[in-house]
The first five atom37 places (N, CA, C, CB, O) and aatype in JSON, in Angstrom:
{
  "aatype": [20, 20, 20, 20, 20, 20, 20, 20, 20, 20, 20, 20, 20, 20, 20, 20, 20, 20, 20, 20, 20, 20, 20, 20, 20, 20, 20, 20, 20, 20, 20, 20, 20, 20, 20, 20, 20, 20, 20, 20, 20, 20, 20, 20, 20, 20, 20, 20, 20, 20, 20, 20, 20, 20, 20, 20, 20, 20, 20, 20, 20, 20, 20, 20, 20, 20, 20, 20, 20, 20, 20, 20, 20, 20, 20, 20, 20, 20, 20, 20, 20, 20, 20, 20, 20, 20, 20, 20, 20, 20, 20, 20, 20, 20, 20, 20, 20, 20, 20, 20, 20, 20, 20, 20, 20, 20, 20, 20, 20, 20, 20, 20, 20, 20, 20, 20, 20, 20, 20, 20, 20, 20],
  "atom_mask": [
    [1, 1, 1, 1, 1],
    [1, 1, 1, 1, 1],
    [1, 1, 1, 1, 1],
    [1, 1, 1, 1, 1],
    [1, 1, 1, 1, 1],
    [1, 1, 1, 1, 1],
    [1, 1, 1, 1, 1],
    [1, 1, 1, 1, 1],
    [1, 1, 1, 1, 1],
    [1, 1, 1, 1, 1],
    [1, 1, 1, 1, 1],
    [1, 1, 1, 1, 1],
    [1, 1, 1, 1, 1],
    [1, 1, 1, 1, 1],
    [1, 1, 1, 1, 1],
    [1, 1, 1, 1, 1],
    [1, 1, 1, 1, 1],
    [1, 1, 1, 1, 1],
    [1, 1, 1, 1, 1],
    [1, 1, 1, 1, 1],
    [1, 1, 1, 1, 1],
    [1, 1, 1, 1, 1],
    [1, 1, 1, 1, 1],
    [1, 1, 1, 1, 1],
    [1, 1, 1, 1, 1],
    [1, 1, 1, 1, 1],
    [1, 1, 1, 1, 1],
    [1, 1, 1, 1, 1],
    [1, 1, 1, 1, 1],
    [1, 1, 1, 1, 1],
    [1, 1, 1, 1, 1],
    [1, 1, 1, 1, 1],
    [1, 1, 1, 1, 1],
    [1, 1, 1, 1, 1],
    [1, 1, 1, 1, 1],
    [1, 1, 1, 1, 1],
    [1, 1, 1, 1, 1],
    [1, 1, 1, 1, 1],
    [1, 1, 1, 1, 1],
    [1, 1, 1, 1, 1],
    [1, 1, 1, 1, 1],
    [1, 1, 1, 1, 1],
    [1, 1, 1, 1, 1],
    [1, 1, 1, 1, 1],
    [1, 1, 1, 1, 1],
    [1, 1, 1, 1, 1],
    [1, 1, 1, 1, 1],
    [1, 1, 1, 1, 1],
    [1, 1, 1, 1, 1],
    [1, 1, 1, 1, 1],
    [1, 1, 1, 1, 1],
    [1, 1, 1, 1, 1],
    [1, 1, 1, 1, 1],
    [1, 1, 1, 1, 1],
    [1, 1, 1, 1, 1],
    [1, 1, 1, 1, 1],
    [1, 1, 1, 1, 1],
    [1, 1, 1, 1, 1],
    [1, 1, 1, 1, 1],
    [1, 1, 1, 1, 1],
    [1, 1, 1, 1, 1],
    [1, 1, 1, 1, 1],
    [1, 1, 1, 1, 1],
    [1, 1, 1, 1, 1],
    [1, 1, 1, 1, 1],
    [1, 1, 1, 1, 1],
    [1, 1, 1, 1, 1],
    [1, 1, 1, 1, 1],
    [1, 1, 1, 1, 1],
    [1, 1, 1, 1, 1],
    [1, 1, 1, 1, 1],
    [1, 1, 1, 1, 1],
    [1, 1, 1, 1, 1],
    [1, 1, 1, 1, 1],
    [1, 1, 1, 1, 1],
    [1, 1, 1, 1, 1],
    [1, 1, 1, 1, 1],
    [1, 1, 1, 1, 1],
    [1, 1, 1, 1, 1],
    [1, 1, 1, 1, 1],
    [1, 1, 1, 1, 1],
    [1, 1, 1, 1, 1],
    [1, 1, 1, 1, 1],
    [1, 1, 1, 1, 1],
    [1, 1, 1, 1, 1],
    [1, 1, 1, 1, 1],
    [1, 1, 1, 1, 1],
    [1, 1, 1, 1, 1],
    [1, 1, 1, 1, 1],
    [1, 1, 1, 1, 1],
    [1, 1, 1, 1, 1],
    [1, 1, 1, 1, 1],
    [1, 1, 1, 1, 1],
    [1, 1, 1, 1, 1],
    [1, 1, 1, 1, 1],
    [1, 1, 1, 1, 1],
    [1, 1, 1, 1, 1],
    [1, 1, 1, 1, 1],
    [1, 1, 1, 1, 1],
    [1, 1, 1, 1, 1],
    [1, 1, 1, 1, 1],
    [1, 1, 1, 1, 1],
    [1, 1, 1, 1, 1],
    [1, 1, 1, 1, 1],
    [1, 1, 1, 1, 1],
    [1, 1, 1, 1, 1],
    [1, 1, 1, 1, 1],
    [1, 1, 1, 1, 1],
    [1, 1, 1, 1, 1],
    [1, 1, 1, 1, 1],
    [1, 1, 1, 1, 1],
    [1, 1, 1, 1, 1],
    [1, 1, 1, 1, 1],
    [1, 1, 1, 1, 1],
    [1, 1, 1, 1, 1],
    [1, 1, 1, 1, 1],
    [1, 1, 1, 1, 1],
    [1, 1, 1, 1, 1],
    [1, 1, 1, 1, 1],
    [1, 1, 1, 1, 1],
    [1, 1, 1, 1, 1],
    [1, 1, 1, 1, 1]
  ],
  "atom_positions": [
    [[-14.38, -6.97, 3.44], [-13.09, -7.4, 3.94], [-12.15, -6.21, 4.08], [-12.47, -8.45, 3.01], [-12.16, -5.26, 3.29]],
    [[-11.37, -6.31, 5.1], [-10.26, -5.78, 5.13], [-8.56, -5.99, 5.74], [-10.74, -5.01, 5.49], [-8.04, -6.24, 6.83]],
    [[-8.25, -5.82, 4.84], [-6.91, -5.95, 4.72], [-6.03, -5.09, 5.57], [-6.62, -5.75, 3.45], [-6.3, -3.89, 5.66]],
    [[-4.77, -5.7, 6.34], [-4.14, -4.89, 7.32], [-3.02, -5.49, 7.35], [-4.74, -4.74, 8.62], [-2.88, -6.7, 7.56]],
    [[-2.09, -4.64, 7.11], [0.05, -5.11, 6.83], [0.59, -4.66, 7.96], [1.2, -4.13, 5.36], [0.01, -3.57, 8.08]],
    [[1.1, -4.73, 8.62], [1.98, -4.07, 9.86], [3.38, -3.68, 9.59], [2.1, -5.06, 11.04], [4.2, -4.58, 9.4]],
    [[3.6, -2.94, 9.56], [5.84, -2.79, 9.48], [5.99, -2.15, 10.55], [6.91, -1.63, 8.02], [5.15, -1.92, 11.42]],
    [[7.28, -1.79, 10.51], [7.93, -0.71, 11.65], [8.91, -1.95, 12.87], [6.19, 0.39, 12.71], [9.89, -1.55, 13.5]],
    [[8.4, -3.37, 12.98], [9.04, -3.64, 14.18], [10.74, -3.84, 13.49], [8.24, -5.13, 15.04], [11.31, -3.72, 12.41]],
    [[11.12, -4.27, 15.13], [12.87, -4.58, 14.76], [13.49, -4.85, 15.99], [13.8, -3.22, 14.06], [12.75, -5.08, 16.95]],
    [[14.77, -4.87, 16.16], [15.42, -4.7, 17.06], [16.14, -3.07, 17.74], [16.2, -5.6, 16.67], [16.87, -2.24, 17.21]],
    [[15.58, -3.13, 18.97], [15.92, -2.01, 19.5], [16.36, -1.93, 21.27], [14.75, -1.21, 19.12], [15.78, -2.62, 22.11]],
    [[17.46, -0.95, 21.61], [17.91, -1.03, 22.44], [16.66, -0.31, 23.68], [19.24, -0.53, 22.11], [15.98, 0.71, 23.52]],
    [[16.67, -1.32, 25.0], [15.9, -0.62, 25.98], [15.83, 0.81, 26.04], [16.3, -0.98, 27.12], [16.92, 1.36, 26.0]],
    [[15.08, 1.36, 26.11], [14.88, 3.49, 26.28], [14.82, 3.95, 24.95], [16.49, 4.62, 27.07], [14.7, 5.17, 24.8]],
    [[14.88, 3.06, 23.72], [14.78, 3.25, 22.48], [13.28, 3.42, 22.19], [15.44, 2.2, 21.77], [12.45, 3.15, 23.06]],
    [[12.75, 4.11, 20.27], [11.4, 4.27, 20.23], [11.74, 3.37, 18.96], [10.59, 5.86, 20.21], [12.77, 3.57, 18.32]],
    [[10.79, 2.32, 18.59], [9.86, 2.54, 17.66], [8.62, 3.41, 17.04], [9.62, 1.87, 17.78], [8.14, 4.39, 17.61]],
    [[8.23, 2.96, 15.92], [7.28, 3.76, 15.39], [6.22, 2.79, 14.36], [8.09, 4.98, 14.62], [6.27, 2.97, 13.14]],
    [[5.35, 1.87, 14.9], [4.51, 0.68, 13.62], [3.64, 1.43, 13.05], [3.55, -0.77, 14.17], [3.08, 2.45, 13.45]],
    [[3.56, 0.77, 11.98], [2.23, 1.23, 10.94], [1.74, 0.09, 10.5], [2.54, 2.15, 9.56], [2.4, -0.94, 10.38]],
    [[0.43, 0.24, 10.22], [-0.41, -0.59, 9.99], [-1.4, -0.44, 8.87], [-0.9, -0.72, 11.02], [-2.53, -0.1, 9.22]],
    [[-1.18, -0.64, 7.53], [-1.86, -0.04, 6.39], [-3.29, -0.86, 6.38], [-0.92, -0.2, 4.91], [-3.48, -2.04, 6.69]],
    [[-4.09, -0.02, 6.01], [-5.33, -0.73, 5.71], [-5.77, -0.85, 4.11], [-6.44, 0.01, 6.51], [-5.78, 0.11, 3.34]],
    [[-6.19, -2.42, 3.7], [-7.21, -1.51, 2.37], [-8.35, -2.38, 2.18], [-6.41, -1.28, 0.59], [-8.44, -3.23, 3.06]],
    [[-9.43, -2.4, 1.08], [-10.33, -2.86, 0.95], [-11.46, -2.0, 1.4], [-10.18, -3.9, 1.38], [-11.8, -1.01, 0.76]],
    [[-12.14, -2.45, 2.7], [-13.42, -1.19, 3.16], [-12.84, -0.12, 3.6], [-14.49, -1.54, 4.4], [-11.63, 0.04, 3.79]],
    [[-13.96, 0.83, 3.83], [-13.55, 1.92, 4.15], [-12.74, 2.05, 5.35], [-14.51, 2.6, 4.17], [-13.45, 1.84, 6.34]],
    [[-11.37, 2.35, 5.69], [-10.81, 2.24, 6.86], [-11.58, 3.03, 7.8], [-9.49, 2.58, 6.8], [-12.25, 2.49, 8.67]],
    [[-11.49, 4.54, 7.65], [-12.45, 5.68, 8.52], [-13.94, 4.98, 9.16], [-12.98, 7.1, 7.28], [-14.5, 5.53, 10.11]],
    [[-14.4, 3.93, 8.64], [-15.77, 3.37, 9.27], [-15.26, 2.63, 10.53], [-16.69, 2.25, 8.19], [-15.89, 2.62, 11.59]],
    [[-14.12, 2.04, 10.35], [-13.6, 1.22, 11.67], [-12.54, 1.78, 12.6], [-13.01, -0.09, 11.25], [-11.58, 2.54, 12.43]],
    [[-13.16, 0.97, 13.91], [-12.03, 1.38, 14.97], [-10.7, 0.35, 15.1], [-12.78, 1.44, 16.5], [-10.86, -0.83, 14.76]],
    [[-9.58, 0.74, 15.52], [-8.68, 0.04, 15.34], [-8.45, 0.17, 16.61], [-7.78, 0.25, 14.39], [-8.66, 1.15, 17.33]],
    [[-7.92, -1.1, 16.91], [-6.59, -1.77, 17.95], [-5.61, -2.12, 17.33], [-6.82, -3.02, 18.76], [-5.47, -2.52, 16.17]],
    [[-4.34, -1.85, 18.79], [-3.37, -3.03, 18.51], [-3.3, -4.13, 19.78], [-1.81, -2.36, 18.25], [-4.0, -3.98, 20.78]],
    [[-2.54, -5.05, 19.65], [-2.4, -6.0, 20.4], [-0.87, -6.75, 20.06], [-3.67, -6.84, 20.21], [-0.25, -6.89, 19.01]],
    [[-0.53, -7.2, 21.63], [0.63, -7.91, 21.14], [0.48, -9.29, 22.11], [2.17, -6.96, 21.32], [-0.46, -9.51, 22.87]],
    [[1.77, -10.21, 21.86], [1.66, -11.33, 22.23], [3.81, -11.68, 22.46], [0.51, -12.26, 20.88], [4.84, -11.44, 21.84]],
    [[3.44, -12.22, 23.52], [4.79, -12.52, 23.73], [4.9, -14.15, 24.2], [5.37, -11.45, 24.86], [4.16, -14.8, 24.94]],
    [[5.93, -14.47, 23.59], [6.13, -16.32, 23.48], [5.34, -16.47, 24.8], [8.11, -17.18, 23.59], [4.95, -15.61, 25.6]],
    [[5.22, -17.65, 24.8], [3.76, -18.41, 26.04], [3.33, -17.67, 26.41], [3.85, -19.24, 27.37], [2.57, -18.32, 27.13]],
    [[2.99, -16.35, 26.67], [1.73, -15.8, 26.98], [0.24, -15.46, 26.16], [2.14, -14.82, 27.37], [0.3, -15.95, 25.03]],
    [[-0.56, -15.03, 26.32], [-1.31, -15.06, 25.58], [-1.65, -13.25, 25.11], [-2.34, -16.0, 26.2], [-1.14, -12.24, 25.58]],
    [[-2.42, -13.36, 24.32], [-2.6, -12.0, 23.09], [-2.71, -11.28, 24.29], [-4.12, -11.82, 21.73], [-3.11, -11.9, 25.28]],
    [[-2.36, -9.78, 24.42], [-2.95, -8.77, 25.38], [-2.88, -7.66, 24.37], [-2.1, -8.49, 26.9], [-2.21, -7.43, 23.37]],
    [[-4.26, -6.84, 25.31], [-4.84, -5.36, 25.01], [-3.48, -4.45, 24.8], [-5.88, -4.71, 26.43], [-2.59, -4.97, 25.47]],
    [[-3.0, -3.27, 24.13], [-2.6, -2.61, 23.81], [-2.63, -1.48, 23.81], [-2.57, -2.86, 23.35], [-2.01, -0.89, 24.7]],
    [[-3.5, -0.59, 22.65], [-4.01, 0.39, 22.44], [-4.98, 0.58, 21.32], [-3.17, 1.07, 22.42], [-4.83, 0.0, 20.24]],
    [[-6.08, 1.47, 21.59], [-6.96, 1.56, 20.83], [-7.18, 3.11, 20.51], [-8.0, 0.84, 21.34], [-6.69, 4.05, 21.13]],
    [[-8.11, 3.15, 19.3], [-8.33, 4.08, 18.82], [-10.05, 4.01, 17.93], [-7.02, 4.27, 18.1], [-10.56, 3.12, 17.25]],
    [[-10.55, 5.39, 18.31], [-12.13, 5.34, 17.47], [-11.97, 6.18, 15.74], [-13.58, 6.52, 18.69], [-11.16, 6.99, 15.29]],
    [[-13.03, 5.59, 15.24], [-12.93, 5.81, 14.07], [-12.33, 7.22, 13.36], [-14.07, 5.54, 13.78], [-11.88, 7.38, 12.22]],
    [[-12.49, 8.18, 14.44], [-13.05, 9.61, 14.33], [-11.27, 10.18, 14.8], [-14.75, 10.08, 15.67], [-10.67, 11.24, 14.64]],
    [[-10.93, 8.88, 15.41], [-9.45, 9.68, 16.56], [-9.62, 10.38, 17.28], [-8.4, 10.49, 16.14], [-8.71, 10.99, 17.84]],
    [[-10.83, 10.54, 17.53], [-10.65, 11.28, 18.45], [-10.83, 11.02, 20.65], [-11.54, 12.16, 17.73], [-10.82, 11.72, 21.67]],
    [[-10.98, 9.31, 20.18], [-10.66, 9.09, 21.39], [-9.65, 7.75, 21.17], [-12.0, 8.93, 22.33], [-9.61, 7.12, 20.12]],
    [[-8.73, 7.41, 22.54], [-7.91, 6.81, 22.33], [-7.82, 6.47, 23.95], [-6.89, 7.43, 21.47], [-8.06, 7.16, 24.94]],
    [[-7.43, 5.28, 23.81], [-7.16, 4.11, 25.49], [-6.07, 3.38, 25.4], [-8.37, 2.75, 25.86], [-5.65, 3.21, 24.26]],
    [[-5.41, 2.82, 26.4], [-4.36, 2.41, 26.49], [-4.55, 1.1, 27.99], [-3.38, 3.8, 26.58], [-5.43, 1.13, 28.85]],
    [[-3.15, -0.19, 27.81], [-3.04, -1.18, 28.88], [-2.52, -0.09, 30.01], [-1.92, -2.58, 28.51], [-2.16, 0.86, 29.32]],
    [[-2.35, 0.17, 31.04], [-1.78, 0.65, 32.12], [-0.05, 0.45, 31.95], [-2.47, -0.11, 33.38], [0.82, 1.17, 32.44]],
    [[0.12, -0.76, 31.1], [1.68, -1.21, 31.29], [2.14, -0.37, 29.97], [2.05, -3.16, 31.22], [3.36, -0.55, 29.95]],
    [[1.71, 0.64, 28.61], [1.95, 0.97, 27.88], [1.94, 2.84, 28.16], [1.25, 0.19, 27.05], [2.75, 3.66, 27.75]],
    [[0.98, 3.01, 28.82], [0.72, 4.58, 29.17], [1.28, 5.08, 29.42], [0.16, 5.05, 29.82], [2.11, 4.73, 30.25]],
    [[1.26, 6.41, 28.85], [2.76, 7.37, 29.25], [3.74, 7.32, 27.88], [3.83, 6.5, 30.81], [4.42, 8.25, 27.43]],
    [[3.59, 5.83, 27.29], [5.13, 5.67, 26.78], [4.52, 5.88, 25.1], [6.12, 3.78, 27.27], [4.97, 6.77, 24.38]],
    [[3.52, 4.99, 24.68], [3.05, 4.15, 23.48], [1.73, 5.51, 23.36], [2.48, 2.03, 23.88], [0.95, 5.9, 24.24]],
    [[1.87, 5.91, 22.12], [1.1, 6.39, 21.5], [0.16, 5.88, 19.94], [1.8, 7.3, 21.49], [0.67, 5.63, 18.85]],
    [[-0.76, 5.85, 20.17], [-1.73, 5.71, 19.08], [-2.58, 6.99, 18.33], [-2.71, 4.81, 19.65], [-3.1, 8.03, 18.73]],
    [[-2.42, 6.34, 17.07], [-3.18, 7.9, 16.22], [-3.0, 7.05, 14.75], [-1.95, 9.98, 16.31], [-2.19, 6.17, 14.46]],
    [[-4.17, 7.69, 13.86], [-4.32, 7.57, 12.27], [-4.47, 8.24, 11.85], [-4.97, 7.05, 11.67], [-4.78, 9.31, 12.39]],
    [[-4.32, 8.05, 10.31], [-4.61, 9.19, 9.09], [-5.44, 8.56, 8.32], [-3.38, 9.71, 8.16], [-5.16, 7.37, 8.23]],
    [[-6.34, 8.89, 7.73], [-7.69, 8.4, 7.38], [-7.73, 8.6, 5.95], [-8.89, 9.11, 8.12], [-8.42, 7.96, 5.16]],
    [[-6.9, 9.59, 5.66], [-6.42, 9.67, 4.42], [-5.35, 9.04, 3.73], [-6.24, 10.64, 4.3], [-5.51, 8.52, 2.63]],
    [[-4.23, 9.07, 4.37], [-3.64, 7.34, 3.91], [-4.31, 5.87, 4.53], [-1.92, 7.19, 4.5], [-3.89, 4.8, 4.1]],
    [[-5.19, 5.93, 5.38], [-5.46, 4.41, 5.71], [-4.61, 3.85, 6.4], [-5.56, 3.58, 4.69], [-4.14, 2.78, 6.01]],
    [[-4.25, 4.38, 7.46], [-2.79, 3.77, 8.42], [-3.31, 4.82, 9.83], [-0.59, 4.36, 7.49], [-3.73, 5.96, 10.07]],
    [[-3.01, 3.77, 10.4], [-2.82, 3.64, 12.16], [-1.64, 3.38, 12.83], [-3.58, 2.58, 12.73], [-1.1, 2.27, 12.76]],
    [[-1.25, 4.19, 13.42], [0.59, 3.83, 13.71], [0.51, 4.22, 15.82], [2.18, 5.69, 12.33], [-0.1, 4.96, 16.59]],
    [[1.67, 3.07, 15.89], [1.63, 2.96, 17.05], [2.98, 3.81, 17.54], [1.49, 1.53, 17.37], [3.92, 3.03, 17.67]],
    [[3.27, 4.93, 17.8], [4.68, 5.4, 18.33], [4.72, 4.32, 20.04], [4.65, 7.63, 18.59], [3.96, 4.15, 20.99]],
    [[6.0, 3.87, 19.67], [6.49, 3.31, 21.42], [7.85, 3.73, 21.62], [6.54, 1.44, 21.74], [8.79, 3.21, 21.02]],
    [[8.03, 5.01, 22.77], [9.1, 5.38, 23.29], [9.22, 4.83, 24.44], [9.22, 6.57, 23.34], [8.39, 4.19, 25.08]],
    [[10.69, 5.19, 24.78], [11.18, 4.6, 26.13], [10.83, 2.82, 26.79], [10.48, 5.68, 27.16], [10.37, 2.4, 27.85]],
    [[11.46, 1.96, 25.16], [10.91, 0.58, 25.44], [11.57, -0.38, 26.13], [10.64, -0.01, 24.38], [12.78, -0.32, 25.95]],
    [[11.25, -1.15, 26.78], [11.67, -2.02, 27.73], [11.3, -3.42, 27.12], [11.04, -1.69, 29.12], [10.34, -3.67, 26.38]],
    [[12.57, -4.59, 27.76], [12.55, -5.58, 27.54], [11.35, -6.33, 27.57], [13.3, -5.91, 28.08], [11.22, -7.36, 26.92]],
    [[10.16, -5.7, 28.54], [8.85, -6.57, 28.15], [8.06, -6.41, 27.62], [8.24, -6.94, 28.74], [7.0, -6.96, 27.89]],
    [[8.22, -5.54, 26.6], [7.42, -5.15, 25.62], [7.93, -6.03, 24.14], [7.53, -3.47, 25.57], [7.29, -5.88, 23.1]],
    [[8.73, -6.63, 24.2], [9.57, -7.69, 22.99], [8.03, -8.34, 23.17], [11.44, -8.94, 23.48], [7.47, -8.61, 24.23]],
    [[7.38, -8.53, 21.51], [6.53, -9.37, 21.4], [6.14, -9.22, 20.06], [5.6, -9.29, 22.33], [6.62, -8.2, 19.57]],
    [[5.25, -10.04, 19.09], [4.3, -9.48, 18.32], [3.74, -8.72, 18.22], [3.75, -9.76, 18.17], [2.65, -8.91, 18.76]],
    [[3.86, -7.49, 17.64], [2.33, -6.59, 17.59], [1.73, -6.79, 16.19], [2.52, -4.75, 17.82], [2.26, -6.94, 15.09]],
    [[-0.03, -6.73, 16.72], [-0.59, -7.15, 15.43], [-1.97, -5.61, 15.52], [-1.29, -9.28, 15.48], [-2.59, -5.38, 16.56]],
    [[-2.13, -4.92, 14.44], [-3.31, -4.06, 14.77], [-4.39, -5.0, 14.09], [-3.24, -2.39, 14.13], [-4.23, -5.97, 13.35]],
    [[-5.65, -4.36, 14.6], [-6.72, -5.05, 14.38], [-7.76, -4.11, 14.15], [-6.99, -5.96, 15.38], [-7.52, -2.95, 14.49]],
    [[-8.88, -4.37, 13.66], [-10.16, -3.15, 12.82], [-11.11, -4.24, 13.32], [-10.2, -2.71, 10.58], [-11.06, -5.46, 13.26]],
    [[-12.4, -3.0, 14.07], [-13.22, -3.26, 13.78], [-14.44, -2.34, 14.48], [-13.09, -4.45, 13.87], [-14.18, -1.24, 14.96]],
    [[-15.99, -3.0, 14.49], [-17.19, -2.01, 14.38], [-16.81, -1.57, 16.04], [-19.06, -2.81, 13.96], [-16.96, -0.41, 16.42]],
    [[-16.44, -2.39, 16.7], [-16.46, -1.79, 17.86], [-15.68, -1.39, 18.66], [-16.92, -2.21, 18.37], [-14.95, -2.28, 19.1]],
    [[-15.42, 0.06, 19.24], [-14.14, 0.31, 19.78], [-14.08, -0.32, 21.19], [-13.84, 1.82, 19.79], [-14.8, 0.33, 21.95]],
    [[-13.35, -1.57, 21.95], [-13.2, -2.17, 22.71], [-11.53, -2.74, 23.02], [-14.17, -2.91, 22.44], [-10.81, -2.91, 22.03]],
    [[-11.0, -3.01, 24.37], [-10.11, -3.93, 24.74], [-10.03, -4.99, 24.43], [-10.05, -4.05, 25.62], [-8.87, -5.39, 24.48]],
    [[-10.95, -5.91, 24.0], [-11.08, -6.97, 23.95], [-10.91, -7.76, 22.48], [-12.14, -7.02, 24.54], [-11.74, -7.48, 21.61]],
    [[-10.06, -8.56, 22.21], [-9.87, -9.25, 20.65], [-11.15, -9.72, 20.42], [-8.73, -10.58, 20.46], [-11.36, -10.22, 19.31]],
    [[-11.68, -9.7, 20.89], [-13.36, -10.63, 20.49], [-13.96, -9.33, 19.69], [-14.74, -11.21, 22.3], [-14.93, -9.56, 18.96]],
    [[-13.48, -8.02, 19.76], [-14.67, -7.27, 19.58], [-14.07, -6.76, 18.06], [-15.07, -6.0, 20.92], [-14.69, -5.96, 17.35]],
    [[-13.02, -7.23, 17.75], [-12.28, -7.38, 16.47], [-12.32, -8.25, 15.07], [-11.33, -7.62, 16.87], [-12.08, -9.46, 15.07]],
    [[-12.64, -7.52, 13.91], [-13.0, -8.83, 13.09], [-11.92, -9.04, 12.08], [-14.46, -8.72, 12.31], [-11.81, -10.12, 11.49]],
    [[-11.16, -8.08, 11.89], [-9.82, -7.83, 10.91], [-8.32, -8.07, 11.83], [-9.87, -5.98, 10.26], [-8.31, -7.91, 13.05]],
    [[-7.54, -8.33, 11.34], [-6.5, -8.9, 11.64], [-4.92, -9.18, 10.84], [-7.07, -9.83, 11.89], [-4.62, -10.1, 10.07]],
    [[-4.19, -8.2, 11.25], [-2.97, -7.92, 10.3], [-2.3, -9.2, 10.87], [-2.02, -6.29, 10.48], [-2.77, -9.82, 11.83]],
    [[-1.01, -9.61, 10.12], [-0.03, -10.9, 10.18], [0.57, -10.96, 11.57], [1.25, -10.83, 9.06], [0.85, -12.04, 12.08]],
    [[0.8, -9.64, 12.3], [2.4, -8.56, 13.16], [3.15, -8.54, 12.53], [3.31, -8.93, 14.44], [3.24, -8.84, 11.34]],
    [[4.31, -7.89, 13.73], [5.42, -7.69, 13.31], [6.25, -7.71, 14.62], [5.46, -6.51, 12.47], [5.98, -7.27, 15.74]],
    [[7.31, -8.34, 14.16], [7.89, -8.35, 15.42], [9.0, -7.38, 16.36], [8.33, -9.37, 15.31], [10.07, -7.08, 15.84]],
    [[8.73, -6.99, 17.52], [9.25, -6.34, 18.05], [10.22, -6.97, 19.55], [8.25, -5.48, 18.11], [9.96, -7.82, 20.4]],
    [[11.11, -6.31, 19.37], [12.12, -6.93, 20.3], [13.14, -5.91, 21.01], [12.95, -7.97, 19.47], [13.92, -5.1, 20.51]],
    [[12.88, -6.21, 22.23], [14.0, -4.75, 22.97], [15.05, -5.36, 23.49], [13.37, -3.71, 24.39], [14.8, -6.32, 24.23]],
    [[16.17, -5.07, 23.31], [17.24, -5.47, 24.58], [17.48, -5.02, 25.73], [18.33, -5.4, 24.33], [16.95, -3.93, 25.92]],
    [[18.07, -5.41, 26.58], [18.43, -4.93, 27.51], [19.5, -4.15, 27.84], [18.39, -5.59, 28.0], [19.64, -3.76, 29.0]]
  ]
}
């Protein structure tokens, strides 16, 4: 099993950054790849950003690129999402997620933090 907390969201003004973290514990974090994912009222979960065990590769939605950065420390057990320059449609849940396979897809995910919520104004 593993365990995954999210902090960092809040309220923030459009062109503003956050910064989430996502602690891991239980298995070895370094064995798994992490995503994040978010979800915004009636829509459904979407791809985010990902990251491989190693960090040393990393992917992104087209609607995040440029802005949203992903990276971990393997030595604290945390995966953090930097998001600069945020816009009102990025207000949603973000939740990171672990698992064996580095993929877009929530299916390919077996761990699963609570989120946290994030919200931009306009």
């Amino acid at each position: 099993q593993v365990q995954l907390v999210e902090s960092g969201g809040g309220l923030v003004q459009a062109g503003g950054s956050l910064r989430l973290s996502c602690a891991a514990s239980g298995r070895t974090f370094s064995n798994y790849n992490m995503g994040w994912f978010r979800q915004a009222p009636g829509k459904e979960r979407e791809f985010v950003a990902a990251i491989t065990w190693t960090g040393e590769i990393t992917w992104y939605s087209d609607s995040v690129k440029g802005r949203f950065t992903i990276s971990r420390d393997n030595v604290k057990n945390t995966v953090y999402l930097q998001m600069n320059s945020l816009k009102p449609e990025d207000t949603a849940v973000y939740s990171c997620a672990a698992g064996r396979m580095a993929s877009r897809s929530e299916h390919s995910y077996d761990y699963w933090g609570q989120g946290t919520q994030v919200t931009v104004s306009s």
